[in-house]
C-alpha positions in Angstrom: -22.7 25.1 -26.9 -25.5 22.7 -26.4 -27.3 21.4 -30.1 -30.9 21.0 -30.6 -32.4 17.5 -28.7 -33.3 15.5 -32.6 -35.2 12.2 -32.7 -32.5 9.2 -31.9 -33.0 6.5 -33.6 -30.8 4.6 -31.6 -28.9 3.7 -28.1 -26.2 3.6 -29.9 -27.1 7.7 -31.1 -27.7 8.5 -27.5 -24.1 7.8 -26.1 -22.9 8.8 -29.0 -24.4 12.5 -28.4 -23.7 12.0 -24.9 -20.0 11.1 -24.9 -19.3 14.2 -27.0 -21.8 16.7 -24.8 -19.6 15.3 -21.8 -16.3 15.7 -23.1 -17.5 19.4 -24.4 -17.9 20.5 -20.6 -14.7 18.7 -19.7 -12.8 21.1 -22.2 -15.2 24.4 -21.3 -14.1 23.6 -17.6 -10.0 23.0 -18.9 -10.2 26.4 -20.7 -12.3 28.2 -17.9 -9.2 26.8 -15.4 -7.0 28.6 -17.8 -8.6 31.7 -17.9 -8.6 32.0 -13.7 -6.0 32.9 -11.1 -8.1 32.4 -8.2 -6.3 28.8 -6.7 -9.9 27.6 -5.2 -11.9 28.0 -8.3 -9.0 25.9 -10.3 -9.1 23.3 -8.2 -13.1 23.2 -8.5 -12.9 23.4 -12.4 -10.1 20.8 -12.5 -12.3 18.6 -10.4 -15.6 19.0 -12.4 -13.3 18.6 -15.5 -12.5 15.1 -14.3 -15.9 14.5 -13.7 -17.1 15.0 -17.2 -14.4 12.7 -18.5 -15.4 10.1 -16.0 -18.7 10.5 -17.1 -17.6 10.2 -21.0 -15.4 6.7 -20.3 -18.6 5.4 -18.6 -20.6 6.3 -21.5 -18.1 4.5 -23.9 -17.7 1.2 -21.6 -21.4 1.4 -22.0 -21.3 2.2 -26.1 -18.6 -0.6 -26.6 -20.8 -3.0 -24.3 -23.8 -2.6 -26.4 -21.4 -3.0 -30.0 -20.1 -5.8 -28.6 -23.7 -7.9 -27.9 -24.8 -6.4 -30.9 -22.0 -8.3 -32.7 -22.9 -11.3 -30.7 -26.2 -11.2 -32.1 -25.1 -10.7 -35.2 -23.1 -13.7 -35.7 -25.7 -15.8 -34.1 -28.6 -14.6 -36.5 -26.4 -14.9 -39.7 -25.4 -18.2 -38.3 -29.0 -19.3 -38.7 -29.0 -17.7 -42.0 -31.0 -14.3 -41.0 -29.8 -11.1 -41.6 -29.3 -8.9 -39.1 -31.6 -5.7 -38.9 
């Protein structure tokens, strides 16, 4: 399930890898709640579910945050001329 840790090169690369890590358990807990009858264990797997997506929107508030400055600073910089990285 769970790839090799590489060298990131980026925040950007980190959330990235972490929004799709997080919504990977969200769907192994979704399948797992499938594959039980017991009613206790599906509502722990439905809950942990939701947690892993919770986890994966804060990650992309957090991804679409940093594009966003990074945009910001974009314009600014080619405003002045620069280019930007």
């Amino acid at each position: 399930m769970h790839t090799p840790i590489k060298n990131y090169t980026s925040i950007e690369e980190i959330l990235e890898y972490a929004i799709k890590e997080e919504s990977d358990a969200e769907q192994w807990y979704l399948q797992a709640m499938k594959r039980t009858s017991d009613p206790e264990l599906k509502h722990l797997l439905q809950r942990l579910a939701a947690m892993e997506a919770a986890h994966a929107k804060e990650l992309s508030v957090s991804l679409e945050k940093i594009r966003a400055q990074q945009s910001v600073c974009q314009g600014i910089m080619l405003s002045y001329g620069e280019s930007w990285q």
